[in-house]
C-alpha positions, 0 to 999 in steps of 0.5 A, spaced: 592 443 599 588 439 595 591 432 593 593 429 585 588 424 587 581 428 587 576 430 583 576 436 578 570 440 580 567 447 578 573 451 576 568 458 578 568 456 585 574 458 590 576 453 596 576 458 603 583 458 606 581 453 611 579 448 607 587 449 602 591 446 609 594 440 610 588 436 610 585 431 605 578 433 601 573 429 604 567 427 601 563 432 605 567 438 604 566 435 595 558 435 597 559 442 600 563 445 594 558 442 589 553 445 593 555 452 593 557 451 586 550 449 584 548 456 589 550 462 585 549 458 577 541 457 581 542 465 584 543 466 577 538 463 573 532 465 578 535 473 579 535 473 571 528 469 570 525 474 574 529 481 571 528 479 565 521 484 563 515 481 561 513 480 554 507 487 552 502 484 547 503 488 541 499 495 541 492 493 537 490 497 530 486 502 531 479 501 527 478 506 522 472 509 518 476 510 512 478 503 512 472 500 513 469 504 507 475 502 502 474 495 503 467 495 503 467 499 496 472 493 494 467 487 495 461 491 493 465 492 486 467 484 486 460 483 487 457 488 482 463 485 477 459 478 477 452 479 479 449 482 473 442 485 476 446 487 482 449 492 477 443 493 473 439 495 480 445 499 483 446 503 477 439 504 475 437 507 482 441 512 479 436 514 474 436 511 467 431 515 463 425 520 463 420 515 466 426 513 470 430 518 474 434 519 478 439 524 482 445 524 477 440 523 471 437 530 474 444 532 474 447 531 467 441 526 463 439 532 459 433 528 459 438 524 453 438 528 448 445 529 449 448 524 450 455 525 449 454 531 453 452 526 459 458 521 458 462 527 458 461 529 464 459 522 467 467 521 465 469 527 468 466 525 475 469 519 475 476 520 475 475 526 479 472 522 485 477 516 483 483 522 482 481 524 490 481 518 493 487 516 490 490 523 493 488 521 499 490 514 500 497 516 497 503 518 501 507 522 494 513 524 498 513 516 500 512 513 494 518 517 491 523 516 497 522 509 496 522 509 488 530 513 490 531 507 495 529 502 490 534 503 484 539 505 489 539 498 492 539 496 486 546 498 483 549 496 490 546 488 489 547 488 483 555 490 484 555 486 490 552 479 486 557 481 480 563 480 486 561 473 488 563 475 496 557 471 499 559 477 506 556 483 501 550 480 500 549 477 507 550 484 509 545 487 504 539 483 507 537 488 513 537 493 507 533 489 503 529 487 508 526 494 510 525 497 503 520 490 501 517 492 507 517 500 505 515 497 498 509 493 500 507 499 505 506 504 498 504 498 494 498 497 499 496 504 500 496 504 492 490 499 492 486 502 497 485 508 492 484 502 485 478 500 490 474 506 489 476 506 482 474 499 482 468 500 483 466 507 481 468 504 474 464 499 474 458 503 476 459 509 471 460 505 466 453 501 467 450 507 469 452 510 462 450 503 458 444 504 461 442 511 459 444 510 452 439 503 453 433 506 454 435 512 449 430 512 443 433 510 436 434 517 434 438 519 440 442 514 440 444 515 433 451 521 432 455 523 427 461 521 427 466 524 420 460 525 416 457 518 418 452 517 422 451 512 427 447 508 432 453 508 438 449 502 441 447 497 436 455 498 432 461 495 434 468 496 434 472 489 431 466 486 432 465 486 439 466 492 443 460 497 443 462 506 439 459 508 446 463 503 450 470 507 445 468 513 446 467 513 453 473 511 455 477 517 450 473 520 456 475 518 461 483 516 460 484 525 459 480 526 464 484 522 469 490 524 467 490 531 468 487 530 475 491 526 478 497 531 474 493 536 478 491 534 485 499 531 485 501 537 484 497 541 489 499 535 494 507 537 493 506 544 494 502 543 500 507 539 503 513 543 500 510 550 505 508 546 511 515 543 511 518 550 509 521 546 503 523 551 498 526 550 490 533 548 490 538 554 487 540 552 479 546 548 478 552 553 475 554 551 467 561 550 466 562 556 462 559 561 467 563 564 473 562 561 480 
């Protein structure tokens, strides 16, 4: 056996019954136990370096046509927001008057002589064409698992805080983590829609500027409650311009019901294609089971 005198070694590696005999532990046999101690730790680390997979580079994003038109749209509206002739030269390719016109002039310019008529349907253009693209960008069903996930999380958290417990809000932070990732998703497929509507807002509403800019006086001029009045030339508190009013109350209504519509049309489309039918009518407490 091994005496009292010699040192511990690793605990890991067990003697061959020949060396356990009455003879003493040389300094060889430490060397030897030493180096088959080392043997299986370096086995260890040379198999586990190489059964451990390589690292795949994460998958590229693909590139998408929609994408790069959504974010070419955006700039274009950043960049019509600060250059004043940009944007009077982008609108006015659009026509602007007889002796200047062009294909949504010959559309619904009525030769300005009535212009009401034209931001009329100027603003119905506008918000169909944003309302679509909106459509198209949004994930409804999406948007409302995680509006649910939200106000859900909510109550849990805050019963979690008003605890004090330090493990339930540890615990709550994966879930956090995952509806902040959820939440961003919705919230940028939102902005891609607000880039279209950025710049079609914009342009329609220098197009409009400039139809009514080179209308003549007469043309201009409305009767509005009985009064008449020049929508360019009046002002609203002083600064805003009656047509600048008036197209907007266009516009909000228009807006409104198209999306209304479009996200209605959505859901149902979905509600087929998922066999998803309406839910029975909940009992009232005096009618039988």
């Amino acid at each position: 056996m091994l005496s009292d005198d010699a040192p511990l070694r690793s605990t890991t590696v067990v003697a061959p019954p020949a060396d356990t005999d009455d003879e003493p532990a040389s300094e060889s046999g430490d060397d030897e136990a030493t180096s088959a101690a080392r043997e299986p730790e370096t086995a260890e680390a040379d198999g586990g370096a190489s059964a451990a997979p390589a690292k795949t580079p994460p998958p590229r994003t693909p590139f998408k046509v929609s994408t790069f038109i959504i974010v070419f749209l955006g700039f274009l509206g950043f960049w019509m927001l600060i250059e004043t002739s940009f944007r009077n030269q982008l609108a006015g390719g659009l026509g602007v008057s007889p002796a200047n016109p062009g294909p949504l002039y010959y559309l619904i310019g009525f030769s300005s002589q009535h212009l009401l008529a034209t931001m009329a349907f100027a603003g119905a253009l506008e918000m169909l064409i944003t309302a679509i693209a909106y459509n198209y960008t949004t994930d409804w069903t999406k948007a409302a698992r995680v509006a649910k996930w939200n106000a859900a999380f909510r109550k849990v958290q805050m019963a979690a805080v008003r605890s004090g417990k330090k493990d339930r809000i540890a615990a709550l932070k994966p879930f956090q983590e995952r509806i902040t990732r959820l939440s961003s998703e919705v919230t940028i497929a939102q902005f891609k829609g607000m880039a279209i509507t950025y710049f079609l807002l914009i342009l329609i509403y220098t197009w409009v500027g400039l139809v009514i800019l080179n209308a003549t006086a007469v043309q201009q001029t409305i009767n509005l409650g009985g009064t008449t009045i020049n929508m360019y030339t009046y002002h609203v508190f002083g600064y805003f311009p009656l047509w600048f009013i008036v197209f907007s109350l266009y516009t909000v209504p228009a807006s409104m019901v198209f999306r209304r519509v479009l996200k209605h049309w959505w859901l149902q489309r979905y509600a087929e294609k998922n066999q998803i039918g309406p839910r029975p009518p909940v009992p009232t407490a005096g009618s039988p089971a």
